[in-house]
C-alpha positions in Angstrom: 57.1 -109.4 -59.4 53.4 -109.8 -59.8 51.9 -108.2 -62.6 48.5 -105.6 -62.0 45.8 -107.3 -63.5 42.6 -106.0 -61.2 40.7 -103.8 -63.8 37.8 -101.2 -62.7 35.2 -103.5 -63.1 36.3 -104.4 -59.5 35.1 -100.9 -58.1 31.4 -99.6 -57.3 29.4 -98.8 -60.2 32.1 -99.7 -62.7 30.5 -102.8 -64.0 29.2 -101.1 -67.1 31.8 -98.3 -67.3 33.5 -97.6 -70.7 36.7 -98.8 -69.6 35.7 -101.6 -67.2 38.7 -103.7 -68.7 41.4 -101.1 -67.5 43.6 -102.2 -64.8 43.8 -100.2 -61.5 46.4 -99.2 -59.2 49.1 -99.5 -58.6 48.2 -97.3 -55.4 45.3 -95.5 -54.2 44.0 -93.1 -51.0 40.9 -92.5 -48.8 40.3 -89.6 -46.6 41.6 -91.7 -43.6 45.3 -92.5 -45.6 48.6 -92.1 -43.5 51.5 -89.4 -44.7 53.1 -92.8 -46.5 49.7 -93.2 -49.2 49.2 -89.7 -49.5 52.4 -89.2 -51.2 52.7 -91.9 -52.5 49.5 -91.1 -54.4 51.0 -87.5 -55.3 53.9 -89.2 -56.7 52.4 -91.5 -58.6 49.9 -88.6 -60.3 52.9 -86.7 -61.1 54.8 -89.2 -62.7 51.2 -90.2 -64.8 50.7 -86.7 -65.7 54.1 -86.2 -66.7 53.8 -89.2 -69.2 50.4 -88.2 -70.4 48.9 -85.0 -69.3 45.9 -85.1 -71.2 45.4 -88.3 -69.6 43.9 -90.5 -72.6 44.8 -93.7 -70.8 44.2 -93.4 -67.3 42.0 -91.5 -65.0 40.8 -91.3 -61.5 37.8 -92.9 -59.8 36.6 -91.7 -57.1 33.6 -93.1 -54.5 32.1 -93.2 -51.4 33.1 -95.8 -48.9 30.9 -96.4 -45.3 33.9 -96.7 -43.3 36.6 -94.3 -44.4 34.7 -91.7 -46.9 35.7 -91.9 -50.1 38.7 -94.0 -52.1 40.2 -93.0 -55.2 42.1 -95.0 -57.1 43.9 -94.9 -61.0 42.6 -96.9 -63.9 44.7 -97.2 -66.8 45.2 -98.9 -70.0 46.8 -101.7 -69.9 48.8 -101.9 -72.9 50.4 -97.8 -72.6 53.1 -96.0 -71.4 51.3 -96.0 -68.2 50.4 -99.2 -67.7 54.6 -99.7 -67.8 55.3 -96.8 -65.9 52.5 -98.5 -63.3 54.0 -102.1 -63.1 57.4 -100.2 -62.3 55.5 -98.3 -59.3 54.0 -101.7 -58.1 57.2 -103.4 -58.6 59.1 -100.6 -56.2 56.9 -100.3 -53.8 57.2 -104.5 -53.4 60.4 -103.9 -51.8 59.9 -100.5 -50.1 56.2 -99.0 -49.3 57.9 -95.0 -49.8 58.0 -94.6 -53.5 59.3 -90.5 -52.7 61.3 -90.2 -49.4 61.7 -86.7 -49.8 58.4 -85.9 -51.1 57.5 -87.8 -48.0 59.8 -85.7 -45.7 58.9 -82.6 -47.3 54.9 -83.6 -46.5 56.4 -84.4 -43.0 57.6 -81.1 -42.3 54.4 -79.3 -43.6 52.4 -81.1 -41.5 54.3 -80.1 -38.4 54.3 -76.6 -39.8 50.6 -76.4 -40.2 50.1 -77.8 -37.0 52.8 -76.3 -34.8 50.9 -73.3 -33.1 48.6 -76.2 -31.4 51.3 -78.1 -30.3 53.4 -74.7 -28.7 50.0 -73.6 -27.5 49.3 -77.1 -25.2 52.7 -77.2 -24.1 52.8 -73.5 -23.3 49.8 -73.9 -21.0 50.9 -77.8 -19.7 54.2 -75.7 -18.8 52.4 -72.7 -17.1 49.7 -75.2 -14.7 53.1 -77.2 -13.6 54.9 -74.0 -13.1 52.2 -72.2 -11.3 51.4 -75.1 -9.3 54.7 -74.9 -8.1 55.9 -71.5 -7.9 52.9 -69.4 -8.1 53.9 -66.4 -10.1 54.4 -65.4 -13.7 57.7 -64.0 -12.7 58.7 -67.1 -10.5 57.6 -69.0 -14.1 59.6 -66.4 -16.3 62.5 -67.0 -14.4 62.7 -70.9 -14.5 62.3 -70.6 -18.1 65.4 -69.0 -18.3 67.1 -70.8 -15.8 66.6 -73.6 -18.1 68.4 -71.6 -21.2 65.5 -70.8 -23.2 65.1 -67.5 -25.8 62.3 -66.1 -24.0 60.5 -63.7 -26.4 57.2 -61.6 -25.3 53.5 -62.7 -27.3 50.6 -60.4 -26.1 47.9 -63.0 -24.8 45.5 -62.1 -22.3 44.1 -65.9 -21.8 46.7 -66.4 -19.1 45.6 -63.6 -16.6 46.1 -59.8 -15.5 50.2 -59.8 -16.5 50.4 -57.0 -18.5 54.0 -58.3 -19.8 51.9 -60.5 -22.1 52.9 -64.3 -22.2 56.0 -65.8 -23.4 56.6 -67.2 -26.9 59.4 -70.0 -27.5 61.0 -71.0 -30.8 60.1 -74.4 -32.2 64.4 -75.2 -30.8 63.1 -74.1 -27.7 59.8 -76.2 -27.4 61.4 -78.8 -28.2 63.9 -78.3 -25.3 61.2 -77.5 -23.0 59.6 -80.9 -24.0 63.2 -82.8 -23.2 63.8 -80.9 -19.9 60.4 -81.0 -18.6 58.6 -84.2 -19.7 59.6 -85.4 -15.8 57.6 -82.7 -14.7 54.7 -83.1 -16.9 54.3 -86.7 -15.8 53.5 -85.5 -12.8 51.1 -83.4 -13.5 49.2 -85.7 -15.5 48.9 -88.4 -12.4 
């Protein structure tokens, strides 16, 4: 496997730093990395800081960058637990680029979380232009909904009108069967 041998030197600014002749990597993150860097990067700093948590051979650099922000990245010294511990991580990720699959999953499932009331709120209103396109009504709607098996639960919202039921809240098991049964339907709507 290849062995790390780009030192900080390499980075902005780091000509003259202290510890120029420290390797870097073996991964690193911008503001625009994907789930499978971000925890990757976590995993590595955890393992690091585990090792050495005062960190007396290796530390972060971090700089700006024109096209995605900022970059950080790990310089270590090279002849330290880390620099082993960081030849392993380079070495695994050779063969596969998830170095934690469940820190990955985990990170997965967050994301949705934090971003699941969007998502039920664009479908909820994608569902209620098809269904009032075609039926009309709020109870017309209602009534499909359940025709199709769904929980239906009540949500006070007043964005949808002068129902005074409120508007109807679905599970994230029932969105996603809304998506499955319905995606026909929003097809059309989209022409």
């Amino acid at each position: 496997m290849p062995t790390i041998t780009k030192t900080l030197s390499l980075l902005p600014g780091c000509n003259y730093h202290p510890h120029r002749t420290w390797n870097i990597g073996p991964v690193g993150h911008s503001r625009d990395s994907d789930m499978i860097e971000k925890t990757n990067w976590k995993s590595v700093i955890a393992e690091f800081t585990r090792i050495d948590p005062d960190q007396a051979t290796w530390e972060i650099h971090r700089f700006g960058h024109f096209a995605v922000g900022w970059i950080e990245e790990i310089a270590f010294y090279p002849n330290s637990d880390i620099a082993v511990a960081a030849q392993e991580f380079a070495d695994r990720l050779e063969n596969y680029p998830i170095l934690d699959d469940d820190a990955l999953t985990h990170a997965e499932w967050e994301a949705v979380d934090e971003n699941w009331p969007n998502i039920a709120s664009d479908l909820r209103k994608r569902i209620m232009t098809y269904y009032q396109a075609v039926y009309g009504c709020r109870d017309c709607i209602e009534d499909q909904l359940e025709d199709l098996g769904l929980e239906v639960l009540r949500e006070s919202a007043s964005e949808y009108g002068e129902c005074s039921e409120g508007w109807i809240k679905y599970s994230e098991r029932d969105v996603a069967k809304i998506a499955e049964l319905i995606a026909p339907m929003l097809d059309w709507q989209e022409e």
